[in-house]
LOTOR-463851 format. One line per field, with one value per residue (C-alpha): residue in one letter; y, z, x. Coordinates in nm, 3 decimals, m for minus. Each point is the difference from the previous one (the first is absolute). Layout:
N
res a/...
v Y/...
w Z/...
u X/...
//
This chain:
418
res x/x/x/x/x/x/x/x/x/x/x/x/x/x/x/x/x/x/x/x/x/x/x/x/x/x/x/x/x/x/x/x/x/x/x/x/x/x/x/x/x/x/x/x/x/x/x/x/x/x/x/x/x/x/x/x/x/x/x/x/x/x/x/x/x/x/x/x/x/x/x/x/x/x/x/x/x/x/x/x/x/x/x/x/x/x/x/x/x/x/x/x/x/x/x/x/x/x/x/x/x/x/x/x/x/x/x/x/x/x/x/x/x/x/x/x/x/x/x/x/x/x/x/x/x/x/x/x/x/x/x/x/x/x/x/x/x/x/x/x/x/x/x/x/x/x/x/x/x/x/x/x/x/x/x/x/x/x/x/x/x/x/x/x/x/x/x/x/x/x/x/x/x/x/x/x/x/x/x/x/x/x/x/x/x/x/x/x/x/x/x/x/x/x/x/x/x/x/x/x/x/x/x/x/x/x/x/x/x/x/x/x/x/x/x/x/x/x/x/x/x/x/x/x/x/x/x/x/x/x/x/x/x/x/x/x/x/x/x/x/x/x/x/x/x/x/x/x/x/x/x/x/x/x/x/x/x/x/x/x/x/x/x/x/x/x/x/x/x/x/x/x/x/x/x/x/x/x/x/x/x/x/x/x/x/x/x/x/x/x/x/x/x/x/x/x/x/x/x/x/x/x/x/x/x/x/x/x/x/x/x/x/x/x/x/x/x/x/x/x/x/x/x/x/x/x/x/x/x/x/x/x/x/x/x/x/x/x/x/x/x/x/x/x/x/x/x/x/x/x/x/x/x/x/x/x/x/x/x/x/x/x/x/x/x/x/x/x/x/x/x/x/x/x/x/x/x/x/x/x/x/x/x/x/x/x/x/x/x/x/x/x/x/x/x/x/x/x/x/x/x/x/x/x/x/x/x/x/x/x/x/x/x/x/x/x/x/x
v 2.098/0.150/m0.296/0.075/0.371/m0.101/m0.199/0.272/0.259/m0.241/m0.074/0.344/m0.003/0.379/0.090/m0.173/0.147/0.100/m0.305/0.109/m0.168/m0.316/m0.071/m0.243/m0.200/m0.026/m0.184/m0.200/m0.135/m0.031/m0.210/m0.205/m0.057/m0.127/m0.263/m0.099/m0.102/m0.179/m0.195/m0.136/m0.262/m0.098/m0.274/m0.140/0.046/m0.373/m0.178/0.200/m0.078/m0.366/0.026/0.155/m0.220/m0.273/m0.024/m0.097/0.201/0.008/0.061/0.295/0.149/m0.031/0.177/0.249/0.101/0.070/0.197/0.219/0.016/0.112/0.261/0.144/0.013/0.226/0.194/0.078/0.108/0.280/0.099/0.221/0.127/0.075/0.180/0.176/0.093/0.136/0.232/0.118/m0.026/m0.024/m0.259/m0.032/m0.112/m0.266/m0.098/m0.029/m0.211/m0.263/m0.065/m0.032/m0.272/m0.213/0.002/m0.135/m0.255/m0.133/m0.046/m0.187/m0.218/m0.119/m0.090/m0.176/m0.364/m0.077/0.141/0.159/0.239/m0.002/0.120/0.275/0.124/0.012/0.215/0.228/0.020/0.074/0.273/0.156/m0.102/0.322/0.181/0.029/0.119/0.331/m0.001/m0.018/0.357/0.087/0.031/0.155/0.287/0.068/m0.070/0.152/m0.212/m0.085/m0.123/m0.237/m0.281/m0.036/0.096/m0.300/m0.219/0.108/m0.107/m0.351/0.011/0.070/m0.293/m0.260/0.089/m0.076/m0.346/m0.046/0.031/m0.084/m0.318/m0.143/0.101/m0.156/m0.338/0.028/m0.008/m0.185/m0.278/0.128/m0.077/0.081/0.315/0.145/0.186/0.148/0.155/0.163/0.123/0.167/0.124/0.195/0.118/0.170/0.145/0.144/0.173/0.171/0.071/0.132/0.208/0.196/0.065/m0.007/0.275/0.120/0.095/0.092/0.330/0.053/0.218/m0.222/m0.276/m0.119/m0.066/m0.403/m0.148/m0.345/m0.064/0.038/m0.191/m0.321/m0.241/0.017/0.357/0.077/m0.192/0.379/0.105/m0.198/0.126/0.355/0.048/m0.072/m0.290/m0.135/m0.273/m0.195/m0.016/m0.110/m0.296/m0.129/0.051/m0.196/m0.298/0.058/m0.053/m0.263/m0.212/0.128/m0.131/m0.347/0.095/0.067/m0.299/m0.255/0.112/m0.142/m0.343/m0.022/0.044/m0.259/m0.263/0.020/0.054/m0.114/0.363/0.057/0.350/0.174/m0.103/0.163/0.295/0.013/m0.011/0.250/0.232/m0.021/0.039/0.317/0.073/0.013/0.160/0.305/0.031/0.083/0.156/0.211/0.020/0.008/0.142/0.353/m0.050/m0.278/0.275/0.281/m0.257/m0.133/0.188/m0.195/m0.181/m0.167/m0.117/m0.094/m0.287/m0.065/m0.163/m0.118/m0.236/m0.071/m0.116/m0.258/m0.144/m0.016/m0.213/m0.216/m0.093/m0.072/m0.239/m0.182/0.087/m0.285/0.118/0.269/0.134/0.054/0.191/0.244/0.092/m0.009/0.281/0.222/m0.058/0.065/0.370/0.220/m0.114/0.223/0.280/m0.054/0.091/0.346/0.104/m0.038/0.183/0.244/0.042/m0.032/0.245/0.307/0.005/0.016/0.356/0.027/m0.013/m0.328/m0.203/m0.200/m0.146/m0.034/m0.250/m0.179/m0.084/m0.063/m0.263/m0.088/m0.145/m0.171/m0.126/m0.177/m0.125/m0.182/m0.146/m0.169/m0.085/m0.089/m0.286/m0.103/m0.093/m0.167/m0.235/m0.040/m0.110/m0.245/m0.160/m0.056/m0.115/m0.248/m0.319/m0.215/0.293/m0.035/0.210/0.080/0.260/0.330/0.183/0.055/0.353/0.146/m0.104/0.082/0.397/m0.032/0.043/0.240/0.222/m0.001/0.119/0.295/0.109/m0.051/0.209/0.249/0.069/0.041/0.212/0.231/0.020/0.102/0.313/0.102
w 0.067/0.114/0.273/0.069/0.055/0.217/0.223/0.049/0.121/0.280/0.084/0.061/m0.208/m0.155/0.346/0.231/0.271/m0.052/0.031/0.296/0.227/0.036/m0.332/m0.047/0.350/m0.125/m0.329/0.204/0.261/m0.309/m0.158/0.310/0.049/m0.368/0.022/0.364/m0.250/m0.267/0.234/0.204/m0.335/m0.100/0.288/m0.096/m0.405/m0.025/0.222/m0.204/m0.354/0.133/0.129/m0.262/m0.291/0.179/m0.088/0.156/0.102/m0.293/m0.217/0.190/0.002/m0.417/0.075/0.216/m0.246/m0.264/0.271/0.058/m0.372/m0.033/0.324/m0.226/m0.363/0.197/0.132/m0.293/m0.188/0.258/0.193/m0.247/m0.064/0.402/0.026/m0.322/0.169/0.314/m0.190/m0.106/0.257/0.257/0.256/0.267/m0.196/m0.180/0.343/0.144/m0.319/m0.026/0.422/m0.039/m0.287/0.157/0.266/m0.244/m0.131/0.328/0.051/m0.367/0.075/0.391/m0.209/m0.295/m0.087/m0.248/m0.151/m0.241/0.221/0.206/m0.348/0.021/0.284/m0.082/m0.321/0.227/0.204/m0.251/m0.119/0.317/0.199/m0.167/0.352/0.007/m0.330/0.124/0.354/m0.184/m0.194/0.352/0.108/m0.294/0.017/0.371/0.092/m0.159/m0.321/0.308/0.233/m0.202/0.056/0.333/m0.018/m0.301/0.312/0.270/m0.291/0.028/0.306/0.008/m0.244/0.268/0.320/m0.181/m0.105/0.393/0.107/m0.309/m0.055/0.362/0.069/m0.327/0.081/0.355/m0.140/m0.246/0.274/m0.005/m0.396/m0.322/m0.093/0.377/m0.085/m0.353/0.231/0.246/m0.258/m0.167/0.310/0.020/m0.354/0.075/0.306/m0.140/m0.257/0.221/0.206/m0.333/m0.063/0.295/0.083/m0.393/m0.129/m0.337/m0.068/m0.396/m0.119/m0.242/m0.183/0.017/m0.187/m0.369/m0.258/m0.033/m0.261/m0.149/m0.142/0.270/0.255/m0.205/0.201/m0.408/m0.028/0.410/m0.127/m0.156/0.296/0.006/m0.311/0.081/0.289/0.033/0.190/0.084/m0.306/0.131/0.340/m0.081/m0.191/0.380/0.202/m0.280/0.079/0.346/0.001/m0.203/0.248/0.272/m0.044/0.075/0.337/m0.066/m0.242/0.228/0.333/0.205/m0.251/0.059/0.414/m0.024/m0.228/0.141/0.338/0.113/0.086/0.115/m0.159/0.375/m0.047/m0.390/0.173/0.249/m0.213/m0.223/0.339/0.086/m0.369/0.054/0.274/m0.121/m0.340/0.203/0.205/m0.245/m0.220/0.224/0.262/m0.239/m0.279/0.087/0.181/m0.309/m0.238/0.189/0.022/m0.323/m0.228/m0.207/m0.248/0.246/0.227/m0.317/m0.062/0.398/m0.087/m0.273/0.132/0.325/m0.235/m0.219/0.323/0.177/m0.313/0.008/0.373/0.008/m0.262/0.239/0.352/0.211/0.249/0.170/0.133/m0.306/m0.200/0.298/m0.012/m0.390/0.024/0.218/m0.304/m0.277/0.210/m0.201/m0.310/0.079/m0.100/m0.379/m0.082/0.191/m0.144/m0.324/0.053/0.150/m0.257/m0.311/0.179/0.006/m0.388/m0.064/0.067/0.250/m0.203/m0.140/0.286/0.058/m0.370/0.074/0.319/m0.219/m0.278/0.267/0.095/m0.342/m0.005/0.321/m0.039/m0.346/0.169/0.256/m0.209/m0.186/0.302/0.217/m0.287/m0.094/0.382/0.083/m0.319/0.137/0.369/m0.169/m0.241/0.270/0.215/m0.234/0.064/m0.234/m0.021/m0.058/0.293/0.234/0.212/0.122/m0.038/m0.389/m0.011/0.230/m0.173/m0.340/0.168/0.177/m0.353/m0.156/0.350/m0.084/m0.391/0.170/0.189/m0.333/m0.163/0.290/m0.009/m0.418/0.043/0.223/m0.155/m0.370/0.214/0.142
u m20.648/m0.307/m0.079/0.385/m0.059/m0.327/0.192/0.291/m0.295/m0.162/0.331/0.083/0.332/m0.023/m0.093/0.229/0.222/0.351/0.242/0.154/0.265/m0.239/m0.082/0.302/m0.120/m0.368/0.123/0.232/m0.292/m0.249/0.299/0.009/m0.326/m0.046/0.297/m0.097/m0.353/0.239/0.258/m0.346/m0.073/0.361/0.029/m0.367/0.009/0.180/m0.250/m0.328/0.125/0.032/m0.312/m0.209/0.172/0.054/0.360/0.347/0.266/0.230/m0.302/m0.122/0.340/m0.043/m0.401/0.169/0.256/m0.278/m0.202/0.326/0.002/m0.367/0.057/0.324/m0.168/m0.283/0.256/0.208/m0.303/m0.103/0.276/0.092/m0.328/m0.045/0.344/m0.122/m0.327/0.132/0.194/m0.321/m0.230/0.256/0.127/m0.348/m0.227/0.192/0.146/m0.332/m0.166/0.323/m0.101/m0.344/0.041/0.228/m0.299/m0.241/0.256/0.068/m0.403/m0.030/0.312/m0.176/m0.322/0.196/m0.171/0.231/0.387/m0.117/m0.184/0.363/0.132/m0.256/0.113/0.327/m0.046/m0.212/0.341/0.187/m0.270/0.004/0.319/0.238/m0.002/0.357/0.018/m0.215/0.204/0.311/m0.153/m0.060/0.334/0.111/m0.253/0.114/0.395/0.305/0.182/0.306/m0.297/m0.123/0.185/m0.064/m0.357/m0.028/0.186/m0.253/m0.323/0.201/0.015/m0.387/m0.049/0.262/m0.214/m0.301/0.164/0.084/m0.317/m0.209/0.124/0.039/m0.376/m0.092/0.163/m0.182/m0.362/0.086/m0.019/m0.373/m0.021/0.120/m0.284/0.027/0.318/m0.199/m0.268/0.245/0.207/m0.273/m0.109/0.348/m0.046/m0.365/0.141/0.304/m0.217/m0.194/0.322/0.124/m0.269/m0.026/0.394/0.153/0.077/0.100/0.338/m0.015/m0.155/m0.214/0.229/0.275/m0.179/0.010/m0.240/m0.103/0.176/m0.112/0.289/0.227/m0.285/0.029/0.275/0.234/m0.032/0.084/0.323/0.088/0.082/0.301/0.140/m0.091/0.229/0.353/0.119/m0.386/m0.008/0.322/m0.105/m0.347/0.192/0.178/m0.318/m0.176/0.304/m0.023/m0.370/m0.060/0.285/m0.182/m0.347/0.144/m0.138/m0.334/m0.023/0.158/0.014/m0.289/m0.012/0.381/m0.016/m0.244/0.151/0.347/m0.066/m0.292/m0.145/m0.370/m0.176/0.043/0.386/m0.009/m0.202/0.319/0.275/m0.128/m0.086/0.392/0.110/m0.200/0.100/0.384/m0.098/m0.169/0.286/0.249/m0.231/m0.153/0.315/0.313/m0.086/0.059/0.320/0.177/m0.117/0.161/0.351/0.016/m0.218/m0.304/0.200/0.233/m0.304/m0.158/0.270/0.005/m0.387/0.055/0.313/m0.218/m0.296/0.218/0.183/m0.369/m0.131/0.217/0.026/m0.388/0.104/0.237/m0.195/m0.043/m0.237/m0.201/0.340/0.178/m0.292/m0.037/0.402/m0.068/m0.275/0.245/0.264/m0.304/m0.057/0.139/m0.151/m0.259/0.231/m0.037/m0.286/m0.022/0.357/m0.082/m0.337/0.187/0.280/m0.295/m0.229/0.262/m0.022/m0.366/m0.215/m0.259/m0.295/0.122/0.050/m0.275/0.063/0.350/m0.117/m0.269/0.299/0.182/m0.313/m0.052/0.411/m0.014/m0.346/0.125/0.276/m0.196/m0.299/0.288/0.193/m0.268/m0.111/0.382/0.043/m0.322/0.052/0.400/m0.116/m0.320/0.226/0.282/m0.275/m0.184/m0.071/0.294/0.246/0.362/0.043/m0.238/0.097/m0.176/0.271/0.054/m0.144/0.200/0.351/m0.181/m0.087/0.402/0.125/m0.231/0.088/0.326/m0.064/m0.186/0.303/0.210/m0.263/0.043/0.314/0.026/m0.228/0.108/0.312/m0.194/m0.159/0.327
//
């Protein structure tokens, strides 16, 4: 606590600037910034864990998965205990420490001889990758309960523009080698600290924070939060469904562009630029207007029908052609999570914010550790050499189905709160 409360003075936290009007765009740019860093080494991870453990594909799919695992397990632990923190010390200086780690990880992970050093760096994500979790307080401290929604769509937006342009960069050098991405991405991450630094401001008062709570920081005891307010431990329960189908794409994605069709890591880097693309423009675009039409639990199911039809048409894409009309289909998937933010976020206080968003991150990040390792071992064993049925596409009808028991889940629950 006291290196805690050392680090909130040089970061000028207790005396920061008002919010202001442009407190909302700074987290939004820092927010971009640090997933332009993160989409740079999704296009080259594949080729590097290959590399460094001189592997195949289908086994570094199965290396992957466990490196997703390792990146979730870190950031279960402390997501609660950084939402926890910036209740206490408030939102800059965790902001600032969660960039300037993911800096240091991307150096270790450019200089890695061997996985386990990869592993390393992907705890040290973990650690330090809960910068949405203190954005996400962001927006709570400084737009209206009705606002939210569509401010939670614009931070996804923020997140799919740094996927367009993170990705398709990072499948660009990776032409150049594995590590080069690393060292650009971490060149991102320094600068966006600094840029944080100088422009951030802070946006909760001191007198509107709470005293630390060890109980309540630990990622078990954040779960409290859920029983304390109405209506918040049922929804947690779909986004934990919804997640844990949903990290088929991180698990599979580049491995299963590759495999099935052939693709190169510029080509992964592109796809994932236009899924990004498409995911900021509804996000970002359409969120305020479908809100405003149909109200967050309608738009809510609208996503969650989109992502089960998207899952499985990847299954049965034949080409190039058909994934890109499949992303435009999987769009407004990227309306879940923000309406149930939304709708959870309108039940908690202010001063308990930040440890609603790290249970929140706690819940999801559970869901994908699991997920993450269930659908890299689905795509290896469908893949193996002497299987049954070798296909690529196994994961995808597997996260089809467990799509469609989200929805179910949806909708019975929404009809228990009404």
């Amino acid at each position: 606590m006291a290196l805690m409360r050392w680090w909130t003075a040089c970061s000028g936290s207790d005396m920061a600037r008002a919010p202001g009007k442009h407190a909302f765009a700074f987290v939004l740019i820092t927010v971009l910034l640090d997933m332009v860093g993160f989409g740079l080494i999704i296009p080259v991870l594949p080729a590097l864990i290959e590399d460094v453990g001189g592997v195949g594909l289908a086994q570094a799919a199965v290396i992957g998965g466990w490196m997703f695992f390792a990146f979730s397990t870190a950031q279960f632990l402390c997501a609660p205990l950084m939402g926890n923190l910036s209740d206490r010390f408030g939102r800059r200086p965790l902001l600032l420490l969660a960039i300037f780690g993911l800096g240091l990880d991307y150096v270790l992970s450019a200089l890695a001889p061997t996985l386990m050093w990869l592993f390393v760096g992907r705890v040290l994500a973990g650690v330090c990758g809960s910068s949405w979790v203190i954005a996400n307080a962001f927006i709570a401290d400084v737009k209206a309960p009705e606002d939210r929604a569509r401010a939670f769509g614009l931070m996804g937006a923020a997140f799919g523009v740094g996927f367009v342009i993170g990705p398709a960069i990072g499948g660009l050098l990776g032409e150049l080698g594995a590590r080069v991405p690393f060292w650009v991405a971490a060149a991102i991450s320094f600068l966006n600290f600094v840029y944080g630094w100088i422009v951030l401001p802070e946006t909760l008062p001191p007198t509107s924070r709470r005293a630390f709570d060890w109980r309540r920081a630990n990622p078990f005891g954040a779960f409290a939060v859920f029983r304390r307010y109405p209506g918040v431990l049922p929804m947690c329960g779909v986004l934990f469904v919804f997640f844990f189908a949903s990290s088929v794409y991180p698990a599979i994605w580049p491995f299963w562009g590759m495999a099935k069709f052939g693709w190169s890591e510029s080509m992964v880097g592109l796809t994932l630029a236009i899924f990004g693309l498409v995911m900021a423009g509804f996000q970002g675009g359409l969120t305020g207007p479908a809100v405003r039409r149909w109200g967050e639990a309608r738009v809510a199911v609208l996503g969650l029908v989109s992502a089960m039809v998207a899952a499985a048409g990847y299954g049965l894409a034949g080409g190039l052609g058909m994934v890109v009309v499949l992303m435009v289909v999987h769009g407004p998937e990227g309306f879940v999570q923000p309406m149930l933010m939304s709708m959870m976020s309108r039940v908690v206080p202010e001063d308990a914010q930040g440890e609603l968003q790290g249970g929140i991150s706690a819940v999801t990040n559970v869901a994908m550790l699991a997920g993450t390792v269930t659908f890299s071992q689905v795509f290896a064993a469908f893949m193996a050499e002497g299987a049954v049925w070798q296909t690529p596409d196994a994961a995808y009808a597997l996260a089809a189905v467990l799509l469609a028991c989200t929805l179910a889940l949806y909708l019975w629950t929404l009809r228990r709160m009404a």
